[in-house]
LOPA-621295 format. One line per field, with one value per atom (N, C-alpha, C): x, y, z; residue in one letter. Coordinates in steps of 0.1 Angstrom, whole numbers, m for minus. Each point is the difference from the previous one (the first is absolute). Layout:
<recs>
X: [X; ...]
Y: [Y; ...]
Z: [Z; ...]
aa: [a; ...]
</recs>
This chain:
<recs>
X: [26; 13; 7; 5; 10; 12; 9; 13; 8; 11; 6; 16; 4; 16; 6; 12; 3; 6; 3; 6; m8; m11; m13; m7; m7; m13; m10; m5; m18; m6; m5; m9; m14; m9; m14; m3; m5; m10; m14; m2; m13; m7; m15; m10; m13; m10; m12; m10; m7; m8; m12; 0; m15; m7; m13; m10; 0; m11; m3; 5; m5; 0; 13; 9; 11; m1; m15; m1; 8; 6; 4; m12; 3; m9; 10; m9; 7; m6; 12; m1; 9; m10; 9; 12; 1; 10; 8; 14; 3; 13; 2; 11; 8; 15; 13; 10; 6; 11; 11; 10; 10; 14; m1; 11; 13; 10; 14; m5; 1; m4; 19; 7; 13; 0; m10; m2; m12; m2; m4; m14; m10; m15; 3; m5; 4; 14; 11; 12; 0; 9; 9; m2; m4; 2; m8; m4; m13; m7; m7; m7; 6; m1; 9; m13; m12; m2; m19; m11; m9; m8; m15; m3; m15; m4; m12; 7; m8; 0; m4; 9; m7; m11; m6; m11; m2; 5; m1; m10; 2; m13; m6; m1; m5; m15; m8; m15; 0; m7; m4; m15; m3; m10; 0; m3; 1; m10; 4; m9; m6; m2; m9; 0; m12; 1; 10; 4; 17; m13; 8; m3; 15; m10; 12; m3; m5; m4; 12; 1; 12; 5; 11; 4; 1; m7; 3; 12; 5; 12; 3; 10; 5; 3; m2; 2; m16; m1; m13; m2; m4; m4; m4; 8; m4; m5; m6; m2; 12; 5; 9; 2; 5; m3; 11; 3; 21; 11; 11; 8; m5; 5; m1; 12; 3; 13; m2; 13; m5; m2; m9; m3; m13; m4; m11; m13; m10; m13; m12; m14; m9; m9; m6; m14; m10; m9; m12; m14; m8; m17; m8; m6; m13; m9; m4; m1; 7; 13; 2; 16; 1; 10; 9; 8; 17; 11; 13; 8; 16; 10; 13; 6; 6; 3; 15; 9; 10; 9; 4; 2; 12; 7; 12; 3; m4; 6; m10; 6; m15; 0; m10; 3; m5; 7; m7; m4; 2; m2; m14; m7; m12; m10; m4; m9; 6; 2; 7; m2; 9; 2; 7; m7; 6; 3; 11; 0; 0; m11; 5; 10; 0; 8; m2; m16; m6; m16; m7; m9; m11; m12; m12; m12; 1; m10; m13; m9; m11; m2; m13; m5; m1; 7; m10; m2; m11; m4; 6; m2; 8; 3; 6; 0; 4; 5; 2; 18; m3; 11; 9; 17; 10; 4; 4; 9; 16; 8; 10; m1; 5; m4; 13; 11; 14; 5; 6; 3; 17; 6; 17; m2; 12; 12; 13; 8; 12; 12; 7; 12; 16; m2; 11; 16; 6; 15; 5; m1; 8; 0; m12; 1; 10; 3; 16; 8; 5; 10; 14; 6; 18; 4; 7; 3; m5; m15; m9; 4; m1; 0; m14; 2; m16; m5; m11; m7; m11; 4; m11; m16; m5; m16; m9; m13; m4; m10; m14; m17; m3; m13; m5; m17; m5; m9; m17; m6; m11; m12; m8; m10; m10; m17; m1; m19; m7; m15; m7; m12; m11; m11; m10; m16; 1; 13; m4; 14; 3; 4; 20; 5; 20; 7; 4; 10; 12; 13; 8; 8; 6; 11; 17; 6; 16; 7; 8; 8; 15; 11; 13; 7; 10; 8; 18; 7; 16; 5; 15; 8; 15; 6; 8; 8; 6; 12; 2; m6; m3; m16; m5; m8; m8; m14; m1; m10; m4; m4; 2; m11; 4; 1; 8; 5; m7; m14; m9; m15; m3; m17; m11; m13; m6; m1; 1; 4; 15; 6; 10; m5; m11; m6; m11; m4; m14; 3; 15; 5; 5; 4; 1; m16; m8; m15; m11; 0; m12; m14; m4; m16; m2; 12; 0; m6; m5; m9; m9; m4; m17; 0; 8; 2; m3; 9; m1; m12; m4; m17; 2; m5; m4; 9; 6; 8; 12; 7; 12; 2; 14; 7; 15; 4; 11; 12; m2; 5; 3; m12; 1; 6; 3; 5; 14; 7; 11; 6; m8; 6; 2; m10; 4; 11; 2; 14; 9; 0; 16; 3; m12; 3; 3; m3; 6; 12; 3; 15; 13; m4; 4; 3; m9; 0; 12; m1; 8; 18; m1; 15; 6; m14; 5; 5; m10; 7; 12; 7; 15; 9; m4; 4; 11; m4; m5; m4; 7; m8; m3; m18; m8; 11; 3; 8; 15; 1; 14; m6; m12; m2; m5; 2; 3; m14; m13; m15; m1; 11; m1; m12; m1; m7; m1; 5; 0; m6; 2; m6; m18; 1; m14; m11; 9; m9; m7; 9; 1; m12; m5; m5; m14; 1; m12; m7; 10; m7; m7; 4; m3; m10; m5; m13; m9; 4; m12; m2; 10; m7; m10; 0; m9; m16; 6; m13; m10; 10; m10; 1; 2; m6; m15; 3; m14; m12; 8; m8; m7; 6; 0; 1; 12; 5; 12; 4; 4; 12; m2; 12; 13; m8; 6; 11; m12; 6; 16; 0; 9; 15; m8; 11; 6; m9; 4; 14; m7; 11; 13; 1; 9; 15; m12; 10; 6; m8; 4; 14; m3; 11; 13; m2; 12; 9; m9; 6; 6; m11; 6; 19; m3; 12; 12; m7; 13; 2; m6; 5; 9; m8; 13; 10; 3; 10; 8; m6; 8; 0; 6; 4; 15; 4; 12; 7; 11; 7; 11; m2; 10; 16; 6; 14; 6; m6; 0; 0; 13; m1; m4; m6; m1; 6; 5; 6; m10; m1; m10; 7; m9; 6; 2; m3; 4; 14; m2; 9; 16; m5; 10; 4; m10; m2; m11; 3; m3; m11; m9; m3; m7; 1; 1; m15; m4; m13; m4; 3; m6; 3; 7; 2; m13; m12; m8; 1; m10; 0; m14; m5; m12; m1; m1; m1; m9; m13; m11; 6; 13; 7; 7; 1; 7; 14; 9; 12; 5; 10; 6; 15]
Y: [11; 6; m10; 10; m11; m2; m5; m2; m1; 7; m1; m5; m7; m4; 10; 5; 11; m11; 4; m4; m15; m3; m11; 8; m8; 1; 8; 1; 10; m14; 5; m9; 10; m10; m1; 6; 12; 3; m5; m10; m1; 7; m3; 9; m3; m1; m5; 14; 1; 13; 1; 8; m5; 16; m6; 14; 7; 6; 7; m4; m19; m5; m11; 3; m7; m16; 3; m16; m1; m9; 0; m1; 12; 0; 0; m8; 1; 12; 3; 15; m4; 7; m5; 4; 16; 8; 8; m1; 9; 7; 9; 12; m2; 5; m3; 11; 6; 10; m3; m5; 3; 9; 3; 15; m7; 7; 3; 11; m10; 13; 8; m4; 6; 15; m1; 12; 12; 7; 15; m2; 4; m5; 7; 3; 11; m5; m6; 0; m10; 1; m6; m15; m10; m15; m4; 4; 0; m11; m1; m5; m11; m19; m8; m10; 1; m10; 0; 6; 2; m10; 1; m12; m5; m13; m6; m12; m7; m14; m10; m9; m15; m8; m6; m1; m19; m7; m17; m2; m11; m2; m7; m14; m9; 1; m10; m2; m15; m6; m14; m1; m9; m8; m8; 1; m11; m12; m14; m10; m9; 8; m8; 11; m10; 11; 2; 11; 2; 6; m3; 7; m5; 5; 0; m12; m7; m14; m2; m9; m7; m8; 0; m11; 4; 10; 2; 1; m8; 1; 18; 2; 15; 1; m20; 7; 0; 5; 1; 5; m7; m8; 14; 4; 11; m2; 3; 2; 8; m10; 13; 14; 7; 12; 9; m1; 8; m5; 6; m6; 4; m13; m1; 1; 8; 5; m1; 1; 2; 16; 3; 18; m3; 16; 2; 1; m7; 0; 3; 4; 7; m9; m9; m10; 7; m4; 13; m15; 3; m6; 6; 3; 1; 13; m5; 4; 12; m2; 16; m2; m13; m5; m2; 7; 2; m5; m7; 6; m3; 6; 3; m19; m6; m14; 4; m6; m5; m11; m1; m16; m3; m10; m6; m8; m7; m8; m6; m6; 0; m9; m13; m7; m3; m1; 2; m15; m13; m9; m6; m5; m8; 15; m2; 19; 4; 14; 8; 1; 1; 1; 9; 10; 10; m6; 3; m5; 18; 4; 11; m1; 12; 0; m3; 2; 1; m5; m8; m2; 14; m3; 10; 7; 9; 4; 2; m8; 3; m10; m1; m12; m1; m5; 9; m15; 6; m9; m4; m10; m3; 12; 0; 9; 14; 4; 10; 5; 17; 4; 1; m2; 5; 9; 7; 15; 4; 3; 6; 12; 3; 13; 10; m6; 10; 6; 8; 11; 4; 3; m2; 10; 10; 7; m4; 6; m3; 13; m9; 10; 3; 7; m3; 1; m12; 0; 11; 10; 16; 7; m7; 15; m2; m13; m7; m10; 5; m7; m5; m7; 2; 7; 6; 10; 9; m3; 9; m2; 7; m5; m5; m6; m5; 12; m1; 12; 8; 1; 8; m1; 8; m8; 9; m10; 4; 0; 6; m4; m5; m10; m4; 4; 9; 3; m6; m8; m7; 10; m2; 11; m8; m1; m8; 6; m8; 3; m4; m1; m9; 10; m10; 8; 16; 4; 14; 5; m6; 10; m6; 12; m4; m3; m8; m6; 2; 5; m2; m5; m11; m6; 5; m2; 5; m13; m7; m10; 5; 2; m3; m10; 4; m8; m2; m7; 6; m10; 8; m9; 0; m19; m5; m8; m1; m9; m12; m8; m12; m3; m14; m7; 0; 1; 0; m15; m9; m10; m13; 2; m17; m11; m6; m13; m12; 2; m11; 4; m6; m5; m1; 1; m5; m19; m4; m15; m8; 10; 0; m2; 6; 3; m16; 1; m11; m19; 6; m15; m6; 9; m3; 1; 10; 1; 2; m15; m1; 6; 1; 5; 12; 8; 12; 12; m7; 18; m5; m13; 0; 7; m1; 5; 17; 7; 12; 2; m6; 0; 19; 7; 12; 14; 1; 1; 7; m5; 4; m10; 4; m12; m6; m9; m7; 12; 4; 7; 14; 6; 12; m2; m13; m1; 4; m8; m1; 18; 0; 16; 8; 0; 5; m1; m16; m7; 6; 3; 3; 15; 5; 14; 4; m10; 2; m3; m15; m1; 9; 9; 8; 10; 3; 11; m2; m10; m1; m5; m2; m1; 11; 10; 16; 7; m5; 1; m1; m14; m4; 4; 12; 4; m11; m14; m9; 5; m3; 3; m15; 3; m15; m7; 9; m9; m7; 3; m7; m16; m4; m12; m10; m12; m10; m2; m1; m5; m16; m7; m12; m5; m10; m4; 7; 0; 10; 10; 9; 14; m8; m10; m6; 4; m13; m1; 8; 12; 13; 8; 0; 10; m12; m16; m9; 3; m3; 4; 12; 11; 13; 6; m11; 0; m8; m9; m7; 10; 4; 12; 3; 8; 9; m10; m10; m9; m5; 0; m9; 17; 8; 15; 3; m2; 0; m13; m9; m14; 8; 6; 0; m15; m4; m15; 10; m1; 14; m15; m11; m11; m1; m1; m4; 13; 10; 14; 4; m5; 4; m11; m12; m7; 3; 2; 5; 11; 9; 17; m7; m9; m4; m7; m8; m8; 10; 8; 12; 6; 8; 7; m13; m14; m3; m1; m6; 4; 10; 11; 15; 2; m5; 3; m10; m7; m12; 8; 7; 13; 7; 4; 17; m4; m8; m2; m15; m8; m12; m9; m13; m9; 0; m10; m1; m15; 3; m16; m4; m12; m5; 3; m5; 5; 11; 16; 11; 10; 0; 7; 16; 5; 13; 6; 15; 2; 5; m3; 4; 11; 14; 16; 4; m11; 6; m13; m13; m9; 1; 8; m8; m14; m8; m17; m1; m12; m4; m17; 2; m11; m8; m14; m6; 6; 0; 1; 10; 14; 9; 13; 2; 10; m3; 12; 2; 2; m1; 8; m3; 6; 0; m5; m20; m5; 6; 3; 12; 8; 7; 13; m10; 3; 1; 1; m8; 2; 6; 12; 8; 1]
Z: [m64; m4; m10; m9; m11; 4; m5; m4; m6; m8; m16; 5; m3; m4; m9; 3; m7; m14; m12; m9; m6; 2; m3; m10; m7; m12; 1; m5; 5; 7; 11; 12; 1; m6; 4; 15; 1; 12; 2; 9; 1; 12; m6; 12; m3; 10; 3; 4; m11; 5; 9; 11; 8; 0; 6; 3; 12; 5; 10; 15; m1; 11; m2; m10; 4; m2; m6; m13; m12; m5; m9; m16; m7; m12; m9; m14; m14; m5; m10; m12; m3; m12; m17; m1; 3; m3; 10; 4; 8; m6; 8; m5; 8; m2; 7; 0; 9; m1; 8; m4; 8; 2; 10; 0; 12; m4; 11; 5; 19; 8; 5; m6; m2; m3; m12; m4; 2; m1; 7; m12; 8; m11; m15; m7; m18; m1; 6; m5; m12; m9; m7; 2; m4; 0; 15; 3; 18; m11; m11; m6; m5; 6; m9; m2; m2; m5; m2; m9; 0; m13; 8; m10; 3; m7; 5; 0; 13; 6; m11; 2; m7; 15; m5; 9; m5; 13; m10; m3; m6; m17; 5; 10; 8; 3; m10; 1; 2; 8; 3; 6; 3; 10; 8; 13; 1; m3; 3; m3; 7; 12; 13; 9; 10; 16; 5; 5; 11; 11; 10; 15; 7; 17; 6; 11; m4; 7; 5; 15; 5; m9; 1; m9; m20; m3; m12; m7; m11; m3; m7; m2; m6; m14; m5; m16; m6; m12; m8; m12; m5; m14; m6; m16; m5; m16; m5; m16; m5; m12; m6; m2; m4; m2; 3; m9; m1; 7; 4; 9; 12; 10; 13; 5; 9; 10; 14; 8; 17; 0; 10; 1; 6; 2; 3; m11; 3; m9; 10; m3; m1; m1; 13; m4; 2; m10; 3; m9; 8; m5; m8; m3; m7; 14; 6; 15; 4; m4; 5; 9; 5; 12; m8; 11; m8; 10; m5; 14; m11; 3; m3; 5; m13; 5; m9; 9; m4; m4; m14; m4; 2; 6; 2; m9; m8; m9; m14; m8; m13; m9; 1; m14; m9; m12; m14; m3; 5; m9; 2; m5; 3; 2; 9; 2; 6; m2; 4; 12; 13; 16; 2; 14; 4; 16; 8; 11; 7; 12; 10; 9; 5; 14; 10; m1; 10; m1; 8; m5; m1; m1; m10; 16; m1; 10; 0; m14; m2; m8; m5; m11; m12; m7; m15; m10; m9; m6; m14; m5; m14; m10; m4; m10; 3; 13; 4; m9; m1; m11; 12; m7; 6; m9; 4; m11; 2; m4; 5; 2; 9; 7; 6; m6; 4; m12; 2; m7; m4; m8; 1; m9; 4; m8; 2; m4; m2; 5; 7; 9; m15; m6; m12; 3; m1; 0; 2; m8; m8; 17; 5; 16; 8; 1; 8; m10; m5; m6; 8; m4; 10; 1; 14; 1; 5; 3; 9; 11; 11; 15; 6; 10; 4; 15; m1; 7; m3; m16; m6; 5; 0; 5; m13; m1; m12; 4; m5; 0; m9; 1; m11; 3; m7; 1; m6; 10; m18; 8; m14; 3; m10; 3; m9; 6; m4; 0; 7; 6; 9; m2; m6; 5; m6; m11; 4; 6; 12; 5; 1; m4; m1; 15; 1; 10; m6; 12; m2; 9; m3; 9; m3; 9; 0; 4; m2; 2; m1; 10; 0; m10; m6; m9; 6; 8; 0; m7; m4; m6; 9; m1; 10; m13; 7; m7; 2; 6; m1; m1; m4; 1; 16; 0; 14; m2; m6; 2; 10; 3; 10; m1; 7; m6; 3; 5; 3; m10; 0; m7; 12; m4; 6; 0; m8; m1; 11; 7; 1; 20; m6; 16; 3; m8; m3; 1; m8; 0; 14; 12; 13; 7; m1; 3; m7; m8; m10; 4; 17; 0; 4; m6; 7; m8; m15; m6; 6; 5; 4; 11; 13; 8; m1; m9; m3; m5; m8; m5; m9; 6; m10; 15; 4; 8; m4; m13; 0; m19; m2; m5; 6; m5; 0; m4; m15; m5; 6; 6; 1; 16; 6; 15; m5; m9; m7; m6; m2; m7; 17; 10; 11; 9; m2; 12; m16; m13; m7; 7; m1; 2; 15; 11; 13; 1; m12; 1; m5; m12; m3; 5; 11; 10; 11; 1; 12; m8; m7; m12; 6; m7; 1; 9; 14; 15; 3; m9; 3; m7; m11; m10; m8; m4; m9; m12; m15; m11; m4; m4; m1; m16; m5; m10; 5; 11; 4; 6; 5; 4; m6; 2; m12; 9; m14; 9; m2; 13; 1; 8; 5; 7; 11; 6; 10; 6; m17; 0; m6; m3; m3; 6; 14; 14; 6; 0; 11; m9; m13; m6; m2; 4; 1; 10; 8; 20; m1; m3; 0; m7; m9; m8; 9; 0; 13; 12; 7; 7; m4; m11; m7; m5; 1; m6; 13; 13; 13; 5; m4; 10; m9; m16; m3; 0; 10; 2; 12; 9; 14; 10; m6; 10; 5; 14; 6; 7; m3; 7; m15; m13; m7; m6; 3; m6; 8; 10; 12; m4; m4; m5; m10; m11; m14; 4; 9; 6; 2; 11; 5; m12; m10; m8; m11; m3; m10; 5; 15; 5; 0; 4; m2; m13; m10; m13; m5; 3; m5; 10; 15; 4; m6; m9; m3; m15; m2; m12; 0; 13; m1; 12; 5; 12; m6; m11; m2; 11; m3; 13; m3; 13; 6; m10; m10; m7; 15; m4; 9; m4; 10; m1; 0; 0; 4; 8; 5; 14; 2; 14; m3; 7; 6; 11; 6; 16; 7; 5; m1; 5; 11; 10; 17; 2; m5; 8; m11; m9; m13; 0; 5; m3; m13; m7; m13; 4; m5; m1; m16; m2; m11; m6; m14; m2; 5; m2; 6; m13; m11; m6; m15; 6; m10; m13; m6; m15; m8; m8; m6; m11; m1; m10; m9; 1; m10; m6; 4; m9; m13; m13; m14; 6; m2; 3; m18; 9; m11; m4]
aa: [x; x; x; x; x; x; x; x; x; x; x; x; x; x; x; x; x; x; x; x; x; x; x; x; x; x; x; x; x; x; x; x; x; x; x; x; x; x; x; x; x; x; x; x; x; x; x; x; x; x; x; x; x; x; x; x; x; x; x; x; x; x; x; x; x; x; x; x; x; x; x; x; x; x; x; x; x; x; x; x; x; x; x; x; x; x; x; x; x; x; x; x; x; x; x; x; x; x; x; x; x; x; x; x; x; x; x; x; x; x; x; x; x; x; x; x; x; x; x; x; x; x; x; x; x; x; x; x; x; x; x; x; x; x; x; x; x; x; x; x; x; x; x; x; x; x; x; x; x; x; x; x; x; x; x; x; x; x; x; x; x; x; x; x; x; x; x; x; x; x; x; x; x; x; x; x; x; x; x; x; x; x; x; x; x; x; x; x; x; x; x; x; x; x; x; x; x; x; x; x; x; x; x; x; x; x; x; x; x; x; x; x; x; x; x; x; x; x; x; x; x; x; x; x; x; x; x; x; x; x; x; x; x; x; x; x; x; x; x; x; x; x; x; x; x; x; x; x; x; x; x; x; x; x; x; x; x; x; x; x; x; x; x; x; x; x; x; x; x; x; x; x; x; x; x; x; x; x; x; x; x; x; x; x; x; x; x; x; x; x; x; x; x; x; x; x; x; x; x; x; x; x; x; x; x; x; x; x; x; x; x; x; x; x; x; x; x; x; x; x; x; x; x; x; x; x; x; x; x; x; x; x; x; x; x; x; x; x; x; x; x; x; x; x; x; x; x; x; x; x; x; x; x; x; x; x; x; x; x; x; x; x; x; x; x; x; x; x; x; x; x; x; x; x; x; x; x; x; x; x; x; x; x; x; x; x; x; x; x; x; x; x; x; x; x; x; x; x; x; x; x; x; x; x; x; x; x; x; x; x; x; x; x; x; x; x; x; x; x; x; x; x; x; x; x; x; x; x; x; x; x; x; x; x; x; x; x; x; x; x; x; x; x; x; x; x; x; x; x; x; x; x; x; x; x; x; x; x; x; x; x; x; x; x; x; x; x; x; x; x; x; x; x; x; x; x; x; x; x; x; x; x; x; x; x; x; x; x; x; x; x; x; x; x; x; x; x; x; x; x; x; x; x; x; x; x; x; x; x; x; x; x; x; x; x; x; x; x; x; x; x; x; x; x; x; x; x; x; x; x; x; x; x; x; x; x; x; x; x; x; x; x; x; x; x; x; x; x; x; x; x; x; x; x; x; x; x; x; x; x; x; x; x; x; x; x; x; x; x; x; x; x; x; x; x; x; x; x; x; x; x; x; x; x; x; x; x; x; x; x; x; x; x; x; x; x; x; x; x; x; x; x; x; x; x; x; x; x; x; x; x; x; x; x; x; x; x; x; x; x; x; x; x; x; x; x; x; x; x; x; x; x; x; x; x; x; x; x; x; x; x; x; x; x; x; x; x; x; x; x; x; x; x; x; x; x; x; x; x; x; x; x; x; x; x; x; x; x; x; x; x; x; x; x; x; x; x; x; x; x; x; x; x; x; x; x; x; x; x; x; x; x; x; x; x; x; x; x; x; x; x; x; x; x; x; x; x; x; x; x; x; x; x; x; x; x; x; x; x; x; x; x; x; x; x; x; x; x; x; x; x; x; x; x; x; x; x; x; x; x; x; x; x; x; x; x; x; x; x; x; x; x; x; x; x; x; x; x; x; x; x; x; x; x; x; x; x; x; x; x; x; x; x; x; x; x; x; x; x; x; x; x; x; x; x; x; x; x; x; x; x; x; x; x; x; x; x; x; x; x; x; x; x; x; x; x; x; x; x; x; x; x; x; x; x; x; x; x; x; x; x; x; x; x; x; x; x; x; x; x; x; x; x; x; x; x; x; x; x; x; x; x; x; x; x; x; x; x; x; x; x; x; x; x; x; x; x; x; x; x; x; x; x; x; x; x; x; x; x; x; x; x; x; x; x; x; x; x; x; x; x; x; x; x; x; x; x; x; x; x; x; x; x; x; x; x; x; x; x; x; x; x; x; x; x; x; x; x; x; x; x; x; x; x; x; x; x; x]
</recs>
C-alpha cells in the first residue's frame, strides 16, 4: 500500500515483481495504471495516471565468496558498476541460485561496499551479479493537489511478463494529509541492540518491524481519535514505536521472555502518549469527595500545544 500527502510533489511508487511462487524475478519492463476508485469505471478522469515503469539500472559483482557462515559480516565488496543505493537487489550465480537481498547502506570510497539488512541465505561464488530489480512509477501531484480532501482511494495496477505468461498485481494507493513517516531508523534500533539483525538472521527486518509498530501506533491514535499530526514525535513517541518493533523482532526470534518485555514497555510508552503524566503543583478535583490533591491535574505533554 502507498501513501500520498495531499498538496506534495510527484512521489515515486515502488514495486518488486515476483512469479508463480511468489519469488521475486527481474523484468525489464512493466506497465502501470492508475485510476480514482472515486470514480465509476468509463467515467470521466477514473484514469490519472498510465505508463511504463523505470526499472533501476544497478549492475555490479560481487568480489568474493558470501555465505551464510556464523559470524559473516553483512557488508560486501562490489565492482563498480553505476550508482549504488539502499533497496532491493537480485543476487543470482552463474548456477542458477538467486535470492532477493536488501541493501541498507553503500560505500563509494576505496571499493565499492554494500552493507545488507540481513545476512545471505546461500553461498555464492566470486563474481556473482547483483541487479536492480525494482520498479517505480510515479503518483503525479495534479491527482491531490491543496484542497483535496483525504480519503480518496486509488489502484495502482502493474502488470508485467514471466516465461510467457502476464501477471497482474493491484496495490492500494490513499491520500492523507499528513506525513505518515516514522520517526525512528533502523539505526535507531541497532544503536541500543547492535546483535540484533544477526539475531533476526533471514527472519524479518529491522525496518520492516518498524513500519509494523508505526502502523499499530497509528492505529491506536485512531482509536483515541488523536490526529497523528497533532503529536510532537518526541522521545517518547520514540520509545513506544522502539519497543513495539522489538516486539515484532523477538516474536520473529521466537524469545517468548524478551517478546513479553518488549509488550509490556511499548504499552507503557504508548500510555504515556495518549494519557500524558501528571506536572507537579496541579490540583485535580476528585468526582466523588470534591477533595483536591497536589500533583494530580493531567495533560498530554505529546499533544502540539495550540
Amino acid at each position: 500500500m502507498h501513501t500520498y500527502e495531499i498538496g506534495a510533489p510527484d512521489k515515486p511508487m515502488r514495486f518488486v515483481p515476483t512469479g508463480r511462487r511468489a519469488l521475486a524475478r527481474r523484468v525489464d519492463t512493466a506497465d502501470y495504471v492508475l485510476e480514482n476508485l472515486e470514480r465509476s469505471a468509463g467515467a470521466e478522469r477514473r484514469l490519472v495516471a498510465s505508463g511504463t515503469s523505470t526499472i533501476d539500472p544497478t549492475s555490479t559483482q560481487t568480489v568474493e565468496v558470501a555465505g551464510p557462515a556464523p559470524g559473516e559480516p553483512r557488508d560486501r565488496r562490489v565492482t563498480s558498476g553505476g550508482p549504488l543505493r539502499p533497496g532491493p537487489l537480485l543476487l543470482r550465480e552463474s548456477s542458477g541460485r538467486s535470492e532477493l537481498v536488501c541493501v541498507e547502506s553503500t560505500t563509494t570510497s576505496g571499493t565499492p561496499t554494500i552493507v545488507l539488512t540481513t545476512p545471505l541465505r546461500h553461498s555464492y561464488a566470486a563474481g556473482a551479479q547483483l541487479r536492480g530489480i525494482e520498479h517505480t512509477a510515479t503518483f503525479p501531484a495534479t491527482a491531490a493537489p491543496d484542497g483535496s480532501y483525504a480519503g480518496h482511494e486509488y489502484r495502482l495496477l502493474w502488470s508485467y511478463t514471466i516465461d510467457g505468461e502476464t501477471h497482474l498485481f493491484p496495490e492500494s494507493v490513499s491520500v492523507s494529509r499528513h506525513s505518515t513517516q516514522p520517526p525512528i531508523t533502523a539505526q535507531f534500533i541497532i544503536a541500543s541492540h547492535p546483535y540484533l539483525p544477526d539475531r533476526i538472521g533471514v527472519r524479518g527486518t529491522i525496518s520492516g518491524a518498524i513500519s509494523l509498530a508505526y502502523d499499530e501506533y497509528l492505529a491506536e491514535l485512531e482509536a483515541h481519535d488523536i490526529p497523528p499530526q497533532d503529536i510532537i514525535p518526541g522521545k517518547v513517541v520514540q520509545l513506544a514505536i522502539r519497543e513495539r518493533a522489538l516486539y515484532h523482532c523477538y516474536r520473529w526470534i521466537g524469545d517468548a521472555d524478551l517478546k513479553s518485555d518488549a509488550k509490556d514497555e511499548a504499552n507503557r510508552w504508548m500510555k504515556a502518549v495518549i494519557r500524558g503524566c501528571t506536572p507537579r503543583g496541579n490540583p485535580q478535583i476528585h468526582p466523588r469527595t470534591d477533595t483536591a490533591k497536589p500533583a494530580e491535574k493531567r495533560r498530554r505533554p505529546a499533544l502540539r500545544r495550540t
